[in-house]
Every structure is written in structure tokens, then in C-alpha cells.
N, C-alpha and C positions, 0 to 999 in steps of 0.2 A: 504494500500500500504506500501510498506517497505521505509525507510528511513536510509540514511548511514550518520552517524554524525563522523567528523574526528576532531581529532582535535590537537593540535601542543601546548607543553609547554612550559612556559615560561623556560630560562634558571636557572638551579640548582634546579628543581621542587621538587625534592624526600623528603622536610622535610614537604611543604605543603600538597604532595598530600599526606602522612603515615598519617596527620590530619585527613583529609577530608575525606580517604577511608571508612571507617565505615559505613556517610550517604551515600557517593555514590555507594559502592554494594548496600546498601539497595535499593535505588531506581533501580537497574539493576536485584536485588531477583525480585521484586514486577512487572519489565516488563515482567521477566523468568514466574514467578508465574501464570500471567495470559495469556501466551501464544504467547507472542509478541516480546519474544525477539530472534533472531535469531543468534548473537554470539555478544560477548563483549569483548576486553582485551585491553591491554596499549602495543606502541612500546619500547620495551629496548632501549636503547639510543649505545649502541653497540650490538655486535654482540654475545649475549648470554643469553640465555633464564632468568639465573636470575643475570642483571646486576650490582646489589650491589651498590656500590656508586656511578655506573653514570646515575644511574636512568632511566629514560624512555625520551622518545620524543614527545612524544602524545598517542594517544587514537583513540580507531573505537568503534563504536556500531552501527548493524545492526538493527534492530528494526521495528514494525509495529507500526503506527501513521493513524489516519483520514484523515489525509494531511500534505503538507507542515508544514500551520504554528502551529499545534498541535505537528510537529516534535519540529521543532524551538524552540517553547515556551517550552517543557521539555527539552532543551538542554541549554537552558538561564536559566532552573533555577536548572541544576547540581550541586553541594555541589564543586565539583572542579574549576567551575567558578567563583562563591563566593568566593572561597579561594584561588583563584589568579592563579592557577597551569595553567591556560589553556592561550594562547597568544592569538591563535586565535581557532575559530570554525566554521566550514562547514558543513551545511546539504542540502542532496541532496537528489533525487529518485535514488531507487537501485531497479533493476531489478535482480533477482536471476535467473540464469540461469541451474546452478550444483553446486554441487549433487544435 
């Protein structure tokens, strides 16, 4: 089943997350790699594709997981959680409907 993990950064994230980006595409290659991953990116924190210093607001990943808590548990153990970027995090069922 798919799963939609959202999630919200803490304020002035952009120095943690430039750390931490490295292992967390990797772990986003390795969902893509095996067929699971269904789209991935961070929200600009304004209103432009590449927001520069004011960095992002959060993050979506759509994703295939076994369940819930196999969502959950790769989502708790993100390189971005660890590194503080993330304030909160939500994972839910996502239904895809279109395309």
C-alpha cells in the first residue's frame, strides 16, 4: 500500500538539512531503486522553485511500505530526523487516484 509521509521543518532548517541531504536521497535512490517510490521533494519555504536562503518548509514522500508501521519506522529513522530538520512528521495511507 502507499504511504504519504509529510513533514514540517523546524525553523531556519536549510544549514541542517544541506548536512543531512547526502544520506537522505540515498535512502529515497534505494526506495526509487526498488520500485517503491512514487515521488519525493521538499516544500520551498516561498514561492519559488529554488528558494535560496529561505529554504524549505517541509517535505512529502509518497512511497510503498507493508503497512503503517513499516511506513512509520522508515520515517523515524530519516537522516533528517536525526538531524533535527524535521519539527514534526505525519504518515498516512494514500490512495492514488491520477495519473
Amino acid at each position: 500500500m502507499l504511504y504519504a509521509i509529510i513533514s514540517e521543518d523546524v525553523k531556519d532548517s536549510l544549514e541542517k538539512r544541506m548536512s543531512a541531504r547526502p544520506d537522505h536521497l540515498a535512502r529515497l535512490e534505494k526506495l526509487r531503486d526498488e520500485g517503491r517510490l512514487v515521488l519525493a521533494g521538499p516544500h520551498p519555504a516561498v514561492d519559488a522553485e529554488t528558494p535560496g536562503d529561505a529554504g524549505f518548509s517541509g517535505s512529502l514522500v509518497v512511497a510503498e511500505f507493508d503497512d503503517l508501521e513499516s511506513a512509520q519506522s522508515w520515517a523515524d529513522a530519516d537522516p533528517f530526523v536525526i538531524a533535527g530538520v524535521y519539527s514534526k512528521v505525519t504518515v498516512k495511507p494514500f490512495k492514488k487516484v491520477l495519473p
